[in-house]
C-alpha positions in Angstrom: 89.1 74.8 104.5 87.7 77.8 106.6 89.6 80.3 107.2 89.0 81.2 111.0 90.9 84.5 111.2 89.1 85.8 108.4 85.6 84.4 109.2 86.4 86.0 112.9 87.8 89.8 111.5 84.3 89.7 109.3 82.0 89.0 112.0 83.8 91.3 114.0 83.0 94.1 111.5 80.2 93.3 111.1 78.9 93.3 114.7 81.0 97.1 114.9 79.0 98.5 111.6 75.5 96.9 113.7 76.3 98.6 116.7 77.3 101.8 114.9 74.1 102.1 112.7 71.7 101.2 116.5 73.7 103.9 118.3 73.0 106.1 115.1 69.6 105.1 114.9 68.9 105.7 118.7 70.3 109.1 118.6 68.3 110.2 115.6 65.1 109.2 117.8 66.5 111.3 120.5 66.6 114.2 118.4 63.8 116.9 119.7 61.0 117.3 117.0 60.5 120.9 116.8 56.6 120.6 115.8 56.1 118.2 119.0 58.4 120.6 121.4 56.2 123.7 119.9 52.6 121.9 120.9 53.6 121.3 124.2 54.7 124.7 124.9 50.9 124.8 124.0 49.8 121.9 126.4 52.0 123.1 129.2 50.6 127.0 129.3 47.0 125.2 129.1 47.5 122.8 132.1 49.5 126.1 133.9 45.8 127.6 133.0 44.0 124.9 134.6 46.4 124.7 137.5 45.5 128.1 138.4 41.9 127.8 138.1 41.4 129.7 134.3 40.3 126.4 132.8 37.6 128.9 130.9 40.1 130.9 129.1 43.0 127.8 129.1 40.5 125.8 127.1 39.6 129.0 124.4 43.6 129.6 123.6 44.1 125.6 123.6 41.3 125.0 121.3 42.0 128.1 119.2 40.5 126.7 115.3 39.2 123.6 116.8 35.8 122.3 115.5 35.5 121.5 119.5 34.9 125.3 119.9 31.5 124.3 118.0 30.2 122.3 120.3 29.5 124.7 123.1 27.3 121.9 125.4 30.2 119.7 125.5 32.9 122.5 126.0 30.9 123.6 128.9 30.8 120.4 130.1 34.1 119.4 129.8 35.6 122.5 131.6 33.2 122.0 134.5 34.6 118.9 135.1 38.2 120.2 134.7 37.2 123.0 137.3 36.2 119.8 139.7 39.3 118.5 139.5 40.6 119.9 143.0 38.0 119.2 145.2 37.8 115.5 143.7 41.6 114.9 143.7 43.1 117.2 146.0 45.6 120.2 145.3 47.4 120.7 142.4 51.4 119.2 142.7 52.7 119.7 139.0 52.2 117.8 135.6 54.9 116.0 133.5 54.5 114.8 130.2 54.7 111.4 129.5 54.1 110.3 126.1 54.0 112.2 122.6 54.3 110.6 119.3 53.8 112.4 116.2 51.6 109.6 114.0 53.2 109.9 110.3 53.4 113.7 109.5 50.6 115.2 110.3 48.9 113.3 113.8 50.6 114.1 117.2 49.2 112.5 120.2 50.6 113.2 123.9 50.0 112.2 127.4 50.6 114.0 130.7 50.2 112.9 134.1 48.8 115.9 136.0 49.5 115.3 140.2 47.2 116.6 142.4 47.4 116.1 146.3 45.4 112.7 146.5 45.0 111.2 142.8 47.2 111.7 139.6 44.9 112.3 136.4 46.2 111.7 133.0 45.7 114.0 129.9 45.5 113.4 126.5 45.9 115.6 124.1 45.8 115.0 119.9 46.4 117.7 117.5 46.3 118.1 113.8 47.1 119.8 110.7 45.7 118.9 107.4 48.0 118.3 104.8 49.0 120.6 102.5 51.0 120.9 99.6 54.8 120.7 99.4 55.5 124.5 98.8 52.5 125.4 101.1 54.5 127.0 104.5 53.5 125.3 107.4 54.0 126.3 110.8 52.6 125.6 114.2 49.4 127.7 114.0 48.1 124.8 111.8 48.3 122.5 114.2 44.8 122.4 115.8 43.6 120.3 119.0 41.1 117.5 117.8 41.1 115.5 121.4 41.6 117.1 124.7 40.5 114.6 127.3 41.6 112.9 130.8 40.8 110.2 132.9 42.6 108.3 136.0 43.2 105.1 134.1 46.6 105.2 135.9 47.1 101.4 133.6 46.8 103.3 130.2 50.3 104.6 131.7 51.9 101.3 131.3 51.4 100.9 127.3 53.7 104.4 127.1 56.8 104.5 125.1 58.6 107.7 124.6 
C-alpha cells in the first residue's frame, strides 16, 4: 500500500530543492563578469569615439595589439565607412548594448545596437586573450579585438540572448 502523505511531503521537497537550485542557478548568471563589464567600458568609449566623429583615433585605442592594426587597407576602409555612417543613417541618438557572451574562458563576443536618426546599425565586437598558464597574471590588457564589424541586419537581433 502507498503511502500518500509521504509520497505527497517527498514530491513536495523535491519540487522546493528544484526551485531553490533554478533560482540559485539564475542568480549566478546574473552575476556581472568582471572581464565582460571591463571590455565594454572599452566598446562604449570607442562607439562615444565614433559618435563624435574621432572614428580615426576610436579605432587605434580599440584595436590597441590587434593583428587588425596590420592591415592598414582594410582599417582605412573600415573607418571610412564608419565615418559615413551619419549622412547614410541620420544623426547619432545613443547605443545600447545588447548581447555579450564570453565563449568558454578566453572568447567574448558582444552586440550593440547603435541608433542614429533614421536607421539603427548593429555592432559586433569579439575579443581575445590567448591562454596562458595558471599562475600567469592576466588582466584586461590581454584582451585584444579580433572582430570589430556592423551591419543593419536588424533580424540578427532576434537570435540574442543575454
Amino acid at each position: 500500500m502507498v503511502n500518500t502523505k509521504r509520497l505527497m511531503t517527498t514530491a513536495f521537497l523535491l519540487a522546493i530543492a528544484m526551485l531553490a537550485h533554478s533560482r540559485a542557478s539564475a542568480a549566478q548568471d546574473k552575476t556581472p563578469d568582471k572581464v565582460v563589464e571591463a571590455l565594454s567600458s572599452r566598446v562604449q568609449l570607442f562607439l562615444e569615439g565614433v559618435s563624435s566623429g574621432q572614428s580615426q583615433k576610436a579605432y587605434q585605442t580599440l584595436l590597441a595589439r590587434s593583428d587588425l592594426l596590420k592591415r592598414p587597407a582594410d582599417l582605412k576602409k573600415q573607418i571610412e565607412s564608419t565615418d559615413a555612417l551619419e549622412s547614410r543613417y541620420g544623426r547619432y541618438r545613443g547605443f545600447e548594448r545588447i548581447a555579450a557572451r564570453r565563449v568558454g574562458k578566453d572568447l567574448v563576443l558582444m552586440k550593440y545596437l547603435y541608433k542614429c536618426e533614421r536607421f539603427p546599425v548593429v555592432w559586433y565586437f569579439a575579443f581575445y586573450r590567448t591562454p596562458r598558464s595558471k599562475v600567469a597574471k592576466v588582466d584586461n590588457a590581454d584582451w585584444r579585438v579580433i572582430v570589430v564589424r556592423f551591419d543593419t541586419n536588424l533580424e540578427a537581433l532576434l537570435s540574442t540572448k543575454d
